[in-house]
Structure formats: structure tokens, C-alpha cells
Residue, then its C-alpha position, 0 to 999 in steps of 0.5 A: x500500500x502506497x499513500x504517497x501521491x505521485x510528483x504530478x498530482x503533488x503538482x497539481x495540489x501544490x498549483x492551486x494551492x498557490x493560486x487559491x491563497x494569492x487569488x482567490x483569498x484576497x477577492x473571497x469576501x468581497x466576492x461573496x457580500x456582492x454576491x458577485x460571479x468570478x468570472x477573472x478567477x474562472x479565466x485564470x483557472x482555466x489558463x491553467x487548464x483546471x477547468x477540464x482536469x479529468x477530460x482528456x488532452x484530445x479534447x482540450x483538457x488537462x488529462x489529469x486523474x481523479x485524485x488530482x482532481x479531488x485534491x484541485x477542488x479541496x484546496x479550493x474550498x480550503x479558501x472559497x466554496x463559491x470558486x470550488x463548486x464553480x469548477x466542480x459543476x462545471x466538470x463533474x455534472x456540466x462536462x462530464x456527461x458529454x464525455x462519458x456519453x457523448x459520440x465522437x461529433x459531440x465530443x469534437x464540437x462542444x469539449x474543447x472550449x468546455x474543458x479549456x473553460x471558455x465555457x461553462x457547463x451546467x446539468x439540469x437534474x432537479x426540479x421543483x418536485x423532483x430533488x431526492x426523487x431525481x427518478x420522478x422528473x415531470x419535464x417532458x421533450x416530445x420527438x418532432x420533426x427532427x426536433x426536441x420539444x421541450x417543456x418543464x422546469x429545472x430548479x437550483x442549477x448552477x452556472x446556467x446563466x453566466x455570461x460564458x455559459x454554453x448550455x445545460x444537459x437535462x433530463x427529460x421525460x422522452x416516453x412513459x417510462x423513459x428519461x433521457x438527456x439532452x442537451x440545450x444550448x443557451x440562447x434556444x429559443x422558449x429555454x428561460x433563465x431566471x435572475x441568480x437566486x439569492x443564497x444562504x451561502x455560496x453567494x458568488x456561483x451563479x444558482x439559477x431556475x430553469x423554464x422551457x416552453x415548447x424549446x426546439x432542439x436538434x434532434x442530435x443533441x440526445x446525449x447517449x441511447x433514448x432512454x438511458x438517462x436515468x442510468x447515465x445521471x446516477x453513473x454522473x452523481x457517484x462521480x459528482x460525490x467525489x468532487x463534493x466530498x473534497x469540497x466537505x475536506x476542503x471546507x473543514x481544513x479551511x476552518x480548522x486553519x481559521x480556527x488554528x490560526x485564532x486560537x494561537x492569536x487570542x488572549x484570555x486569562x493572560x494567555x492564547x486561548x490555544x494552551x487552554x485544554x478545551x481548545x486544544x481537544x477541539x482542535x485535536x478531534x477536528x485534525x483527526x476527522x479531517x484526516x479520517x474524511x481526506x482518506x475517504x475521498x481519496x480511496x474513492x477517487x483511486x477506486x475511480x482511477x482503475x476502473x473499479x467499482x466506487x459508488x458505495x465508498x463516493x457515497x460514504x466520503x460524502x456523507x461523512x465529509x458533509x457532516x465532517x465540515x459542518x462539525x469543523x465549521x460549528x466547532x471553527x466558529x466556537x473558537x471564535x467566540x462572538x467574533x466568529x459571529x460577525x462578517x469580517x471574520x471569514x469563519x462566518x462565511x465558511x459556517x454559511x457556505x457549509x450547510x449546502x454540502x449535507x444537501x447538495x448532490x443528494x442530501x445525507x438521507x439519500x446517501x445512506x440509502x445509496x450506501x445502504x444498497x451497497x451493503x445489500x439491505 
């Protein structure tokens, strides 16, 4: 067993690291009160050729693997959640399905300037009746004349209505008892973009609701065979899992810095609160458990990596991550004191953006019956 990574995935951590701390830490505050989209940040990360990681260089991306992958989206949650999930749901759910289950013409045409991130790539999954019961989707698309007819609503998409995105994959209804994906460009006519919705957190990805009213698309922008779609977005959520746990890693190693950091700062009873044994013993639980969550996500991205089965451990490091980083971020915050409770102390920004990730991708519930299927229950 071997738990060294590889000089290129050290690279990668190292790179975005480097640039989370020096570009995105100083613009993360200000980002996130005018609730501002990044699209600079976006242009640098994708110079860097970080917004296509995982997609082959063939098609314009970087050929990376899933670990590096992960480790990219935890250093970015480390310091920023709204960059991080910017980069994770333009990759995993907004590019990868045209990867993983598009032809060759459809490849060629639409991933380059996806994986280089000039564009930006969002997936229509949840509705408003449809979130934890993906399966039961009401949005419709009737076969016409060579085109897609499309009619519904999607709800809670990000980065669907940035002024670089290209285009959603949604699932739709294309028979009785069938679900498809099918690709919508922005600018179809009858497809509707909503203003950003307002957030509890995550205040600077673009978070939109999705209407389509008799939207003609091209018969061709079918992603995959008729009627595969269900078995294709489950395939994109163990994937997407992946991608979320890091950012549940990232997020708890961020507070903990936070929380470090203070501790050893603070003064009461004429010394930092850090020799105080209550504070250490937080701080202590919270290094473990990150320790423990960051193990999780990496088996899970290695399992990825050789083709092998890794739904149930995705699922596990989800569950565990989310609920990881919303101990870390409650604990971070104690530390703080009252002062954690005001705005300019970053830890207030981190407890916001946290709530998210024990909701998004499948919320906690979901993950324990998706692990609780693995186990043969």
C-alpha cells in the first residue's frame, strides 16, 4: 500500500494551492457580500487548464486523474466554496456527461472550449418536485420533426446563466417510462433563465431556475441511447460525490486553519486561548476527522482511477465529509467566540457556505440509502 501521491498530482495540489491563497483569498469576501460571479478567477483557472482536469488532452483538457482532481477542488474550498463548486459543476455534472456519453461529433464540437473553460457547463437534474426523487422528473421533450420539444422546469442549477455559459444537459421525460438527456444550448429559443437566486451561502456561483416552453432542439443533441438517462445521471452523481466530498475536506481544513490560526492569536486569562485544554481537544478531534474524511475521498477517487467499482465508498466520503465540515465549521466558529459571529471574520462565511454540502448532490438521507444498497439491505 502506497499513500504517497505521485510528483504530478503533488503538482497539481501544490498549483492551486498557490493560486487559491494569492487569488482567490484576497477577492473571497468581497466576492461573496456582492454576491458577485468570478468570472477573472474562472479565466485564470482555466489558463491553467483546471477547468477540464479529468477530460482528456484530445479534447482540450488537462488529462489529469481523479485524485488530482479531488485534491484541485479541496484546496479550493480550503479558501472559497463559491470558486470550488464553480469548477466542480462545471466538470463533474456540466462536462462530464458529454464525455462519458457523448459520440465522437459531440465530443469534437462542444469539449474543447468546455474543458479549456471558455465555457461553462451546467446539468439540469432537479426540479421543483423532483430533488431526492431525481427518478420522478415531470419535464417532458416530445420527438418532432427532427426536433426536441421541450417543456418543464429545472430548479437550483448552477452556472446556467453566466455570461460564458454554453448550455445545460437535462433530463427529460422522452416516453412513459423513459428519461433521457439532452442537451440545450443557451440562447434556444422558449429555454428561460431566471435572475441568480439569492443564497444562504455560496453567494458568488451563479444558482439559477430553469423554464422551457415548447424549446426546439436538434434532434442530435440526445446525449447517449433514448432512454438511458436515468442510468447515465446516477453513473454522473457517484462521480459528482467525489468532487463534493473534497469540497466537505476542503471546507473543514479551511476552518480548522481559521480556527488554528485564532486560537494561537487570542488572549484570555493572560494567555492564547490555544494552551487552554478545551481548545486544544477541539482542535485535536477536528485534525483527526479531517484526516479520517481526506482518506475517504481519496480511496474513492483511486477506486475511480482503475476502473473499479466506487459508488458505495463516493457515497460514504460524502456523507461523512458533509457532516465532517459542518462539525469543523460549528466547532471553527466556537473558537471564535462572538467574533466568529460577525462578517469580517471569514469563519462566518465558511459556517454559511457549509450547510449546502449535507444537501447538495443528494442530501445525507439519500446517501445512506445509496450506501445502504451497497451493503445489500
Amino acid at each position: 500500500m502506497d499513500l504517497d501521491l505521485t510528483q504530478e498530482q503533488q503538482l497539481v495540489r501544490d498549483t492551486v494551492r498557490e493560486f487559491a491563497l494569492q487569488k482567490v483569498a484576497p477577492l473571497a469576501e468581497e466576492l461573496d457580500r456582492e454576491s458577485r460571479f468570478p468570472y477573472d478567477l474562472v479565466a485564470e483557472l482555466g489558463e491553467l487548464g483546471l477547468m477540464g482536469l479529468p477530460i482528456p488532452a484530445e479534447y482540450g483538457g488537462a488529462g489529469g486523474d481523479t485524485v488530482s482532481y479531488a485534491l484541485a477542488i479541496e484546496e479550493l474550498t480550503r479558501v472559497d466554496s463559491s470558486v470550488a463548486i464553480t469548477v466542480a459543476a462545471h466538470t463533474s455534472l456540466g462536462t462530464m456527461p458529454i464525455f462519458l456519453f457523448g459520440n465522437e461529433e459531440q465530443k469534437q464540437r462542444w469539449l474543447p472550449d468546455l474543458a479549456s473553460g471558455k465555457k461553462l457547463a451546467a446539468f439540469g437534474l432537479t426540479e421543483p418536485g423532483a430533488g431526492s426523487d431525481a427518478g420522478n422528473t415531470r419535464t417532458a421533450a416530445e420527438l418532432r420533426d427532427g426536433s426536441w420539444i421541450v417543456n418543464g422546469s429545472k430548479m437550483f442549477i448552477t452556472n446556467a446563466g453566466t455570461d460564458v455559459t454554453w448550455g445545460v444537459t437535462l433530463t427529460a421525460r422522452t416516453g412513459e417510462d423513459e428519461i433521457s438527456n439532452i442537451v440545450v444550448e443557451n440562447g434556444t429559443p422558449g429555454y428561460e433563465i431566471s435572475a441568480p437566486m439569492k443564497k444562504l451561502g455560496w453567494k458568488a456561483s451563479d444558482t439559477r431556475e430553469l423554464s422551457f416552453r415548447d424549446a426546439a432542439v436538434p434532434e442530435d443533441n440526445l446525449l447517449g441511447p433514448r432512454g438511458q438517462g436515468f442510468h447515465q445521471f446516477l453513473e454522473i452523481l457517484d462521480g459528482g460525490r467525489i468532487s463534493v466530498a473534497a469540497m466537505g475536506v476542503g471546507l473543514a481544513q479551511g476552518a480548522y486553519d481559521l480556527a488554528y490560526a485564532y486560537a494561537k492569536e487570542r488572549e484570555q486569562f493572560g494567555k492564547p486561548i490555544s494552551r487552554f485544554q478545551a481548545v486544544q481537544f477541539r482542535l485535536a478531534d477536528m485534525a483527526t476527522e479531517i484526516e479520517a474524511g481526506r482518506a475517504l475521498v481519496l480511496k474513492a477517487a483511486w477506486l475511480k482511477d482503475r476502473g473499479r467499482p466506487f459508488a458505495r465508498e463516493a457515497a460514504m466520503a460524502k456523507l461523512y465529509t458533509g457532516e465532517l465540515s459542518n462539525r469543523a465549521a460549528n466547532w471553527a466558529l466556537q473558537i471564535h467566540g462572538g467574533y466568529g459571529f460577525m462578517d469580517e471574520y471569514a469563519i462566518s462565511r465558511l459556517y454559511r457556505d457549509q450547510k449546502i454540502l449535507e444537501i447538495g448532490e443528494g442530501t445525507n438521507e439519500v446517501q445512506r440509502m445509496v450506501i445502504a444498497k451497497q451493503l445489500g439491505l
